[in-house]
C-alpha positions as CSV (number, residue, x, y, z in Angstrom):
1,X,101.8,103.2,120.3
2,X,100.0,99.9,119.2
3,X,103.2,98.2,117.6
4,X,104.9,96.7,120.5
5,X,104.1,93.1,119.7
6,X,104.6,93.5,115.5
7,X,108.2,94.0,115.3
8,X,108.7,93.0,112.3
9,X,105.6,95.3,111.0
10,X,107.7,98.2,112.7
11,X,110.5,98.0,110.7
12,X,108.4,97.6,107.5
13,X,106.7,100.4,108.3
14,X,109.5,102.7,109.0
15,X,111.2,101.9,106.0
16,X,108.1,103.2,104.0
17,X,108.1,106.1,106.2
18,X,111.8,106.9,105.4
19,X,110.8,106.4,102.0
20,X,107.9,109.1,102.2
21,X,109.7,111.5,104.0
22,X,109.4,114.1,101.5
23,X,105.4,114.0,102.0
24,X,105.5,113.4,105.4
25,X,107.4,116.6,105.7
26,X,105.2,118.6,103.6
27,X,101.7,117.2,105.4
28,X,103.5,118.0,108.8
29,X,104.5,121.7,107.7
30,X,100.9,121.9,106.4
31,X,99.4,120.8,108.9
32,X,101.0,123.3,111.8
33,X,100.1,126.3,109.3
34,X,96.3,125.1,109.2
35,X,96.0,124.5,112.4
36,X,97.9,127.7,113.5
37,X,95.7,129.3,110.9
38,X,92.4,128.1,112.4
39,X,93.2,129.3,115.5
40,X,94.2,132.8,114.4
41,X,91.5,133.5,112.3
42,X,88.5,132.6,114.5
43,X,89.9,134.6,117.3
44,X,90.6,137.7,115.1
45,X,87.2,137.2,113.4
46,X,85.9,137.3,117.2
47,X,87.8,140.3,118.1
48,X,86.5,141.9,115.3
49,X,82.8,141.6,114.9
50,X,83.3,142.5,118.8
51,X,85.2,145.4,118.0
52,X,82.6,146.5,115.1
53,X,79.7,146.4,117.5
54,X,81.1,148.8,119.8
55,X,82.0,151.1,117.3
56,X,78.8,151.5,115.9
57,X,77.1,151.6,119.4
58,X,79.8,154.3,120.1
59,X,78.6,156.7,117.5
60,X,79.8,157.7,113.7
61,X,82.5,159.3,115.0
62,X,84.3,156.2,116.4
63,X,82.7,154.2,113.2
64,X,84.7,156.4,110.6
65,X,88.1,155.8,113.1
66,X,87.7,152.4,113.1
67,X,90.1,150.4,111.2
68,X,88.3,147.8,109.6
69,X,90.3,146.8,106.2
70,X,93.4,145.5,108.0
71,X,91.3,143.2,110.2
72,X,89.2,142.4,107.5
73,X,92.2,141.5,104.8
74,X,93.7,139.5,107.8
75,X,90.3,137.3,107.7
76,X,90.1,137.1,103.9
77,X,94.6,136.1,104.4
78,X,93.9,133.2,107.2
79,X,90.7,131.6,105.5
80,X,92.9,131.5,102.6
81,X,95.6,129.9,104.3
82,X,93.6,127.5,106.0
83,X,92.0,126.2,103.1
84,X,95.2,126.0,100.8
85,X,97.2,124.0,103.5
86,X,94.1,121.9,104.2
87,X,94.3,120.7,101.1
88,X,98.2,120.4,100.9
89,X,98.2,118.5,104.0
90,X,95.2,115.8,102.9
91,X,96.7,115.5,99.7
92,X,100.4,114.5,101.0
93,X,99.2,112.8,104.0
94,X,97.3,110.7,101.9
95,X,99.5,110.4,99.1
96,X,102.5,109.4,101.7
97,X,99.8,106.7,103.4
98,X,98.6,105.2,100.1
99,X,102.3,105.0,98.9
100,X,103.1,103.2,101.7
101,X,100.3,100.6,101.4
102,X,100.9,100.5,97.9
103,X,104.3,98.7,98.6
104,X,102.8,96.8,102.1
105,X,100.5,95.1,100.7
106,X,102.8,93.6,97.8
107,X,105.3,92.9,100.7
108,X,102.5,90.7,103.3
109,X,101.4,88.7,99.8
110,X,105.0,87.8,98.6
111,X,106.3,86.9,102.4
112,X,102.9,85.1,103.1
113,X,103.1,83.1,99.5
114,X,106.8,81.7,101.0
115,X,105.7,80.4,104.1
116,X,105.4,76.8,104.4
117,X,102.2,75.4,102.8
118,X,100.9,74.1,106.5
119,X,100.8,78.1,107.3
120,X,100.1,79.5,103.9
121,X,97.1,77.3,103.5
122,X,95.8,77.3,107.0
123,X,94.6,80.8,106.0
124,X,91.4,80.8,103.7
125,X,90.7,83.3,101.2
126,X,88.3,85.3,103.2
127,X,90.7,86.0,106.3
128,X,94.0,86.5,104.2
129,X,91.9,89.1,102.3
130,X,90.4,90.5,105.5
131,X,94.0,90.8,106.8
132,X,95.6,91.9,103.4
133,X,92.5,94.7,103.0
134,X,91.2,95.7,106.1
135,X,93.9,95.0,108.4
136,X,96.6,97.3,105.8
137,X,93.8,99.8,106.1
138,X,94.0,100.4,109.9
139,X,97.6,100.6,109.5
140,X,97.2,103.7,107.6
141,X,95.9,106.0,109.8
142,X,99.6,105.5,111.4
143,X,100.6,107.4,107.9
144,X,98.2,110.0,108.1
145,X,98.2,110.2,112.2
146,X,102.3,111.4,111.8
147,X,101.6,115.6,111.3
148,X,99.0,115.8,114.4
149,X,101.9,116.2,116.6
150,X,102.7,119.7,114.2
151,X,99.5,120.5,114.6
152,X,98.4,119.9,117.6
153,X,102.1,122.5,119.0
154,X,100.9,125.0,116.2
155,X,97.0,124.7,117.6
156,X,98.5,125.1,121.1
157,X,101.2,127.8,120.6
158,X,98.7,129.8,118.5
159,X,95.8,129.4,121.1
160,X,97.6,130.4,123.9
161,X,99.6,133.3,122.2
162,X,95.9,134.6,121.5
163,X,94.7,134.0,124.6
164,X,97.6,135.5,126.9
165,X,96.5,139.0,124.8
166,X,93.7,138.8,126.9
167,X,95.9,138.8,130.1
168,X,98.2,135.9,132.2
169,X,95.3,134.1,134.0
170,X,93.3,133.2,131.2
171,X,96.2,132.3,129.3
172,X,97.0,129.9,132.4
173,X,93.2,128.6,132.2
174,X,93.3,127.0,128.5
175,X,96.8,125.5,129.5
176,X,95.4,123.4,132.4
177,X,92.1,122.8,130.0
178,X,94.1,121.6,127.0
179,X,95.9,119.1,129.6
180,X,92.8,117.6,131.0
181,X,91.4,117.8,127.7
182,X,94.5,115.7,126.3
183,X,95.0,113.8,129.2
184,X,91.3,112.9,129.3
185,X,90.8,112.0,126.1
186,X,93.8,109.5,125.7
187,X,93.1,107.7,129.3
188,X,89.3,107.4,127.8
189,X,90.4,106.1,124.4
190,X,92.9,103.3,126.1
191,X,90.0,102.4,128.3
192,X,86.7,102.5,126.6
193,X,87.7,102.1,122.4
194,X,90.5,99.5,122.7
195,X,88.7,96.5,123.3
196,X,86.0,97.3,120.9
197,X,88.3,98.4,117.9
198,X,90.1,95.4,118.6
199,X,87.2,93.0,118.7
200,X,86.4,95.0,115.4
201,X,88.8,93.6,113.5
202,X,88.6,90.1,114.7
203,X,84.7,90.5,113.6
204,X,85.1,91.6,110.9
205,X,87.6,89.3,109.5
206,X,85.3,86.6,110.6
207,X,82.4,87.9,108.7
208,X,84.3,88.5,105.3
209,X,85.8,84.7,106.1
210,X,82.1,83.8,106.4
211,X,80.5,85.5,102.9
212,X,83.8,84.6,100.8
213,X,83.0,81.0,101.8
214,X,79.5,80.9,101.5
215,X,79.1,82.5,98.5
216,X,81.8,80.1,97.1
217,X,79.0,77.8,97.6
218,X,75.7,79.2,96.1
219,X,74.9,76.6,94.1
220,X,75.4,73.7,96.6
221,X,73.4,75.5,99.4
222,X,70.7,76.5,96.4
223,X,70.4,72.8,95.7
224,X,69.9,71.7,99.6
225,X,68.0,74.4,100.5
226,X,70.0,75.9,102.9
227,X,69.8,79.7,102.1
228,X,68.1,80.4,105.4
229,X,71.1,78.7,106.9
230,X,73.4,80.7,105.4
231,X,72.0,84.0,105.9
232,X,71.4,83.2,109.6
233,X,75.3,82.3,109.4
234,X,76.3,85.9,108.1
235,X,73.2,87.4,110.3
236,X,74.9,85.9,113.2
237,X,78.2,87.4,112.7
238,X,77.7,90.8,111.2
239,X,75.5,91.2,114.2
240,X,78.1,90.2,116.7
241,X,80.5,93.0,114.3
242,X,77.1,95.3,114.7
243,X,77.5,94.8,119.0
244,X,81.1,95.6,119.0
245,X,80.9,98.8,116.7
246,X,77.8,99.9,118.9
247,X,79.9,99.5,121.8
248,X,83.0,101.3,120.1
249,X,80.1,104.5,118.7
250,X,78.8,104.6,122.6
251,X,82.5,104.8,124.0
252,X,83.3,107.6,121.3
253,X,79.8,109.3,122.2
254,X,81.3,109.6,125.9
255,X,84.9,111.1,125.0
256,X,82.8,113.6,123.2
257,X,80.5,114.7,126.0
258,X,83.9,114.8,128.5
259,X,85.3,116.9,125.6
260,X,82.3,119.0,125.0
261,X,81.9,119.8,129.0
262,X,85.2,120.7,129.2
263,X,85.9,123.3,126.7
264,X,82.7,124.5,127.7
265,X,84.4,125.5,131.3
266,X,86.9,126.2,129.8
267,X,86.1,129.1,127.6
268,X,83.7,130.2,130.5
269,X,86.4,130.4,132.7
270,X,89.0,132.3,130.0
271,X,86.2,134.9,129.5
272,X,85.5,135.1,133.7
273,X,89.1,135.8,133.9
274,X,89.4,138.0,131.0
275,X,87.5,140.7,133.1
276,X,88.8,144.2,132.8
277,X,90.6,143.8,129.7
278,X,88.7,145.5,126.4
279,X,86.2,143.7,125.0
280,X,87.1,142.7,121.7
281,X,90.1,140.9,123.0
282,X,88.1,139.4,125.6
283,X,86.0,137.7,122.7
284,X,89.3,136.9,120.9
285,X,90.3,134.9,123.8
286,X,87.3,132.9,124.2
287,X,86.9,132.3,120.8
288,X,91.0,131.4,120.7
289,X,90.3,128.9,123.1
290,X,86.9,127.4,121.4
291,X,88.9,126.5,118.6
292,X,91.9,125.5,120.4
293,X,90.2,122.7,122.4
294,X,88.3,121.9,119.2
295,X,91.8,121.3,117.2
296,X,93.3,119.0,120.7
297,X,90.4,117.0,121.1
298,X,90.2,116.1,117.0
299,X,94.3,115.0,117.6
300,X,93.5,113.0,120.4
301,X,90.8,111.7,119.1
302,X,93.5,109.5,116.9
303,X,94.4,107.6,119.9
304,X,91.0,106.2,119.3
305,X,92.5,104.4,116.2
306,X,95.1,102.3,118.4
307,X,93.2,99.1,119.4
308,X,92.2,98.7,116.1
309,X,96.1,99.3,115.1
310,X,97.4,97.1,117.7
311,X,94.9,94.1,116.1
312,X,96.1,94.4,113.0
313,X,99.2,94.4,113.9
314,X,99.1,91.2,115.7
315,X,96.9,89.6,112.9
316,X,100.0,90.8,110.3
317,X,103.0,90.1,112.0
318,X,102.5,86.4,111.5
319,X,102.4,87.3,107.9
320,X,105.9,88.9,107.6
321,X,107.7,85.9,109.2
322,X,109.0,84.9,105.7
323,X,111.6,86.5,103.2
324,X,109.7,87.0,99.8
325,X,110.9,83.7,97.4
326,X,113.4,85.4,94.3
327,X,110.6,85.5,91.8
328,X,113.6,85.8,88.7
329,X,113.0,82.9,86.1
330,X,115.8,80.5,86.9
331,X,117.8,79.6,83.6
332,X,117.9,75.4,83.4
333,X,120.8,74.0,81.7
334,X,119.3,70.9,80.9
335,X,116.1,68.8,81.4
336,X,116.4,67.5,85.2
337,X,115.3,63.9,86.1
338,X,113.2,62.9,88.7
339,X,113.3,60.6,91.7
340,X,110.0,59.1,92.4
341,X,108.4,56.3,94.2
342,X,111.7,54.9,94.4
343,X,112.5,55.1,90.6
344,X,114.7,57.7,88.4
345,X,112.6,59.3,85.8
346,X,114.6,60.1,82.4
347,X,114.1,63.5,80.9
348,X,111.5,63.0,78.4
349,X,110.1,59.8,79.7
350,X,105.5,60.0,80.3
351,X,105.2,58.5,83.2
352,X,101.4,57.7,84.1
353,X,100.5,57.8,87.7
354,X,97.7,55.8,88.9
355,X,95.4,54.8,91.8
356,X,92.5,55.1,93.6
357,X,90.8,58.1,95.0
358,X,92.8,59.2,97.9
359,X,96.4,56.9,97.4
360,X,98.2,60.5,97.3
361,X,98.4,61.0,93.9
362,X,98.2,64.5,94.0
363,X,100.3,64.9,96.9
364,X,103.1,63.2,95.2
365,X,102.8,66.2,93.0
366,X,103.0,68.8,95.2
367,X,105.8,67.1,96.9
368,X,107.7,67.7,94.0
369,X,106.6,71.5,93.4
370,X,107.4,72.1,96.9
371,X,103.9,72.3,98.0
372,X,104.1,69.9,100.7
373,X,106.6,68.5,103.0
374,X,109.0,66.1,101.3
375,X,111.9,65.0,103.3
376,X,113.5,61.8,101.5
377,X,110.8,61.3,99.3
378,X,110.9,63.0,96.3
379,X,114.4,64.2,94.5
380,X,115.2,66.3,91.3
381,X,118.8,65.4,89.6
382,X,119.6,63.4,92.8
383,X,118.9,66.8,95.4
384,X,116.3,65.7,97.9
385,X,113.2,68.7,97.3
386,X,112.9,69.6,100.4
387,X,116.8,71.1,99.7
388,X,116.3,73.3,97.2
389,X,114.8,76.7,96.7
390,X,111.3,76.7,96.0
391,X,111.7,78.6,92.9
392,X,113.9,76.5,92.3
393,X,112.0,73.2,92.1
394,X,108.6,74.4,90.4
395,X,110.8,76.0,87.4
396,X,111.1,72.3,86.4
397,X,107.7,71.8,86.0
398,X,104.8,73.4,84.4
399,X,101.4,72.3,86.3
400,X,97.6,71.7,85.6
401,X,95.7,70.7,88.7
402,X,92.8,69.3,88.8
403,X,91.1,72.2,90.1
404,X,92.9,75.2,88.1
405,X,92.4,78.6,89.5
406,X,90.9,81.5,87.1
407,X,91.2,85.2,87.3
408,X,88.7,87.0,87.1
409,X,89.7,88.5,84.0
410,X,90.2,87.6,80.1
411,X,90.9,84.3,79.0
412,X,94.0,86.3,77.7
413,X,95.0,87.7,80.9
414,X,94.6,83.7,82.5
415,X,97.1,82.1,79.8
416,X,99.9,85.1,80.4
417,X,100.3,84.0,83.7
418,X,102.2,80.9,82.4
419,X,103.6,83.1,79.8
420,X,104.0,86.9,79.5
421,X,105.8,87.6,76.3
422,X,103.6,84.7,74.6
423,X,102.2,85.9,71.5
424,X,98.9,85.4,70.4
425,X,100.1,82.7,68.0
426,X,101.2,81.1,71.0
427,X,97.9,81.7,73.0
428,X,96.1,79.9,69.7
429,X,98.3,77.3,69.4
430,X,97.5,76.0,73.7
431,X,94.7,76.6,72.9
432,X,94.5,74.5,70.0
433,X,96.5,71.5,71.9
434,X,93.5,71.8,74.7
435,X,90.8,71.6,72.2
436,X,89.6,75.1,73.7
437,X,90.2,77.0,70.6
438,X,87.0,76.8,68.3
439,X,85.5,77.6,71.8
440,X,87.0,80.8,72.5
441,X,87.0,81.9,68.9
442,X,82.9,82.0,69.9
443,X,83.0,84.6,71.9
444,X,82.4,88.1,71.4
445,X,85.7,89.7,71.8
446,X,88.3,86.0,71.3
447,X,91.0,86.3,73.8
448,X,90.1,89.2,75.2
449,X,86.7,87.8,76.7
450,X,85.8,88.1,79.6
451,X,85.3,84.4,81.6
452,X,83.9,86.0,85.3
453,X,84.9,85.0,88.9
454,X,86.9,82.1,88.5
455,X,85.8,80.7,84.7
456,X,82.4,81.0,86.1
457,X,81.0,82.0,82.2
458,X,82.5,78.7,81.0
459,X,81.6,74.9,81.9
460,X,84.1,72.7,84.3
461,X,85.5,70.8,81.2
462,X,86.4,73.8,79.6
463,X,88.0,75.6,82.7
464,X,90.1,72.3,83.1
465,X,91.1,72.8,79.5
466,X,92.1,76.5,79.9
467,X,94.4,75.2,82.8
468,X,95.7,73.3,80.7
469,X,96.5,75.5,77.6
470,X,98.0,77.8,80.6
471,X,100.3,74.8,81.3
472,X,101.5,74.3,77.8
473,X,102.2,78.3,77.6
474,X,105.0,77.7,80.7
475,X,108.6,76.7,79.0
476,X,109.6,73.7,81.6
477,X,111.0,70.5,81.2
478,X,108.1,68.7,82.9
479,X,104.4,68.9,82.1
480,X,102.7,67.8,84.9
481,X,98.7,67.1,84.9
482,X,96.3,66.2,87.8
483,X,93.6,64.4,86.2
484,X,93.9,66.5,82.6
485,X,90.8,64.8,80.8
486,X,88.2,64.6,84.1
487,X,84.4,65.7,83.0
488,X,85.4,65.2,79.7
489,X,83.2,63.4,77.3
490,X,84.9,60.4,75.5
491,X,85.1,62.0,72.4
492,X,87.0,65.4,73.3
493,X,89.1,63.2,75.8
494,X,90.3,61.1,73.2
495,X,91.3,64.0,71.0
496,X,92.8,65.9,74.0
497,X,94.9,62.7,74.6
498,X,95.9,62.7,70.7
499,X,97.3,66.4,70.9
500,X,98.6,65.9,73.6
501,X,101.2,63.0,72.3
502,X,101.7,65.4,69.5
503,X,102.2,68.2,71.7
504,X,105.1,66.2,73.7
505,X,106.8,64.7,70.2
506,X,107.0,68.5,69.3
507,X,108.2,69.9,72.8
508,X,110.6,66.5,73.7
509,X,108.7,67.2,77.2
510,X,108.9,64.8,80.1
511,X,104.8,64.4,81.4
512,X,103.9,62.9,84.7
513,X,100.1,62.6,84.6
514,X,98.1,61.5,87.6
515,X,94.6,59.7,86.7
516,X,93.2,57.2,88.6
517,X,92.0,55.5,85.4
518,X,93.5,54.2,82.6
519,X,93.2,56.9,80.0
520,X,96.4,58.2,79.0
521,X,98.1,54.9,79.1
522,X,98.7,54.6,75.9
523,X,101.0,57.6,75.9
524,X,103.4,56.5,78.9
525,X,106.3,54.9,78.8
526,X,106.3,54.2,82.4
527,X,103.6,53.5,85.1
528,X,103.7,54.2,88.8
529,X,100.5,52.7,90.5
530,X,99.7,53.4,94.3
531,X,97.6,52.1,96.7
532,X,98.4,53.2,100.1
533,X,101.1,55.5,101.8
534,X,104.5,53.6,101.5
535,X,105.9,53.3,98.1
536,X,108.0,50.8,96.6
537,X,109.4,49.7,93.2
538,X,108.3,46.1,92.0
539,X,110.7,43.6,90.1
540,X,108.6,45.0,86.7
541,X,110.2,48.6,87.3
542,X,106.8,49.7,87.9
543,X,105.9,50.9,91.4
544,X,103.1,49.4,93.5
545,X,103.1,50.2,97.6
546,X,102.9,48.3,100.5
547,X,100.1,48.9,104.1
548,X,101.3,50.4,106.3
């Protein structure tokens, strides 16, 4: 089913459900006793009421021989049964299915964040969290899909045991209807729901792509108007997601009518058949085969689920290409130095990196976190980068881009990221360093405030500075900053600048900071200026570049 092209998704996927057997089990046991219950009941409750009627048309004297307690307790028994295993099964199908996607989704993030940053970043945030939301959701009807097969041999076994009481031919009747009916169901499914639950997911993903990114934007599209633009964008796209899910409603509506017609022949035909047998069993039959087609067509039904499987399987299996990177701390023995722009950079040494706007600056950087390809150009302790572990390589450096990333969260929550056992002395004291500290102290509830999507409750220059107390939280040998004192006015630059050479006397931290001004000069002890792509150390030990 569905998985044939997401091997890797297979295997991940039966290792969770090897993990939740023990649920599995208990759903699939549950499920085969409601649906044999279901059948059972409805077909005695026919028999019955049936049975009742001709009683009392028969006289008194048949009413007071008429057994009706044993028939009756039976009812009260099977309802009983049916509701209690109901539940059981929901609850461990779905406990076994959110279990499972509680570990998947972990799994896609941690093998997506080790791919190569030309794949990892290809992705934007609205269609990895289309894939890592909606995608994993489809999947999980797979989890709760595994006890139909129980139920569907208890609905069939129970419907036909009921049904042969009645006599051999219409016994033989519901057998060829629940074939067609199965048979039916799952050629309609392949044919008519596929393409649209697969185009489902595809639109959908698109759509969420489209919001996440617009709404990214607000302000800018405030400013230039384009509101109407953007709305027609999201129109456009949740109506062609609106088209497809018509199309996938319409194609459902037919399975149902072929269903419906069906068991409609069906049970006229097990009740035809059922002639000369007693009443009350006749009913039993027909009513045994109502709910018997009723139970098949809900499990084939399922097979509706499979294009929209098969999608998401071949939108995630890209994602699982990648072994998780070892996310354990690695213990440094010593400060490492750096090979850069053809020079070796002591432990401990600030090194200001300069240029204009678009030298690669800030490529340089993420050459040396591992962020971008780096073959030959960038080495740490004499290994070239692109040699080492990840992990590795960015455990030598704690980083402040220019554009830091905030959870939505506390300002608390944002600095532990660099630092989970920090204490709040700690906290205050990065603070403190960033000049962010008389700041937060403002706010209602200190650390513990709440800053919105992405810092959006404070200014730019003070979500730069939280970045930047995060970076002084991280225990490396290198602070690295990407334009640390942009936005800044010249007063709370300058004071930055001054804890920040107090900062490093403390620490004995090496600091590469990029700016493509001056500032900060005063605290290196070694400048690397660039100006194009190739770089190359002049007879001054400082590095200028060369065209290319």
């Amino acid at each position: 089913m569905s998985l044939r092209h997401a091997p890797g998704l297979r295997r991940l996927l039966a290792a969770e459900r090897r993990r939740q057997r023990k649920a599995l089990a208990l759903a699939a046991a549950a499920s085969a006793v409601t649906a044999a219950a279901s059948v059972t009941l409805l077909g005695i409750s026919g028999w019955f009421i049936t049975g009742a009627a001709l009683a009392g048309v028969a006289g008194m004297a048949v009413v007071q021989t008429f057994n009706y307690l044993l028939p009756a307790a039976a009812i009260r028994l099977l309802a009983i049964l049916r509701t209690g295993f109901r539940y059981i099964e929901r609850l461990s199908s779905h406990t076994a299915a959110l279990g499972a996607l509680a570990a998947i989704r972990p799994r896609l993030f941690a093998s997506l964040a080790a791919a190569p940053p030309r794949e990892a970043l290809a992705l934007s945030g609205g269609e990895a969290s289309a894939r890592l939301v909606q995608d994993v959701d489809a999947i999980e009807t797979l989890f709760v899909r595994l006890s139909n097969p129980w139920a569907a041999a208890a609905t069939v076994i129970g419907g036909l045991g009921l049904t042969l009481l009645a006599g051999w031919a219409p016994a033989a009747a519901l057998a060829l209807a629940i074939a067609l009916a199965a048979g039916a169901g799952r050629l309609m499914a392949a044919r008519l729901t596929t393409r649209p639950a697969e185009a489902i997911q595809v639109r959908a993903g698109e759509l969420k792509d489209a919001v996440a990114a617009l709404a990214a934007a607000a302000p800018e599209l405030r400013c230039y108007g384009l509101e109407d633009w953007a709305v027609d964008e999201i129109d456009r796209r949740g109506r062609a997601l609106g088209v497809e899910q018509v199309r996938r409603v319409a194609a459902q509506g037919w399975i149902v009518a072929v269903q419906s017609g069906l068991a409609g022949i069906a049970v006229t035909a097990v009740v035809a058949l059922s002639v000369g047998v007693a009443l009350p069993l006749a009913a039993l039959a027909g009513l045994a085969s109502v709910v018997t087609l009723e139970l098949v067509a809900a499990v084939v039904k399922a097979a509706e689920q499979d294009g929209a499987v098969a999608e998401a399987g071949r939108r995630l299996e890209p994602l699982l290409a990648h072994e998780p990177l070892a996310t354990r701390p690695l213990a440094l023995h010593a400060a490492p130095s750096l090979g850069l722009a053809g020079q070796i950079l002591r432990p401990g040494e600030r090194v200001l990196i300069s240029g204009p706007s678009g030298c690669g600056k800030t490529t340089l950087l993420e050459q040396l976190l591992a962020l971008r390809d780096s073959a030959g150009l960038v080495t740490i302790d004499g290994r070239d980068v692109a040699d080492l572990a990840p992990a590795a390589a960015r455990a030598c450096f704690a980083y402040a881009p220019q554009d830091s990333a905030l959870l939505a969260g506390t300002v608390r929550e944002n600095l532990l990221l660099a630092a989970p056992d920090a204490s709040d002395d700690d906290l205050w004291a990065a603070l403190q360093d960033a000049v962010l500290d008389q700041r937060v102290r403002q706010m209602p509830d200190g650390l513990d405030s709440w800053i919105g999507e992405n810092g959006a409750r404070l200014s730019g220059g003070e979500r730069r500075r939280l970045g930047l107390a995060r970076a002084y939280l991280r225990p490396a040998p290198w602070l690295m900053l990407d334009e640390p004192t942009e936005g800044l006015d010249s007063w709370t630059e300058a004071l930055v600048l001054r804890r920040l050479d107090a900062r490093l006397t403390r620490s004995g931290q090496g600091l590469l900071m990029v700016s493509h001004q001056d500032v900060g000069l005063v605290h290196a002890t070694r400048r690397i200026a660039l100006a194009g792509a190739v770089l190359t150390p002049t007879a001054s030990g400082a590095a200028t570049t060369r065209p290319t």
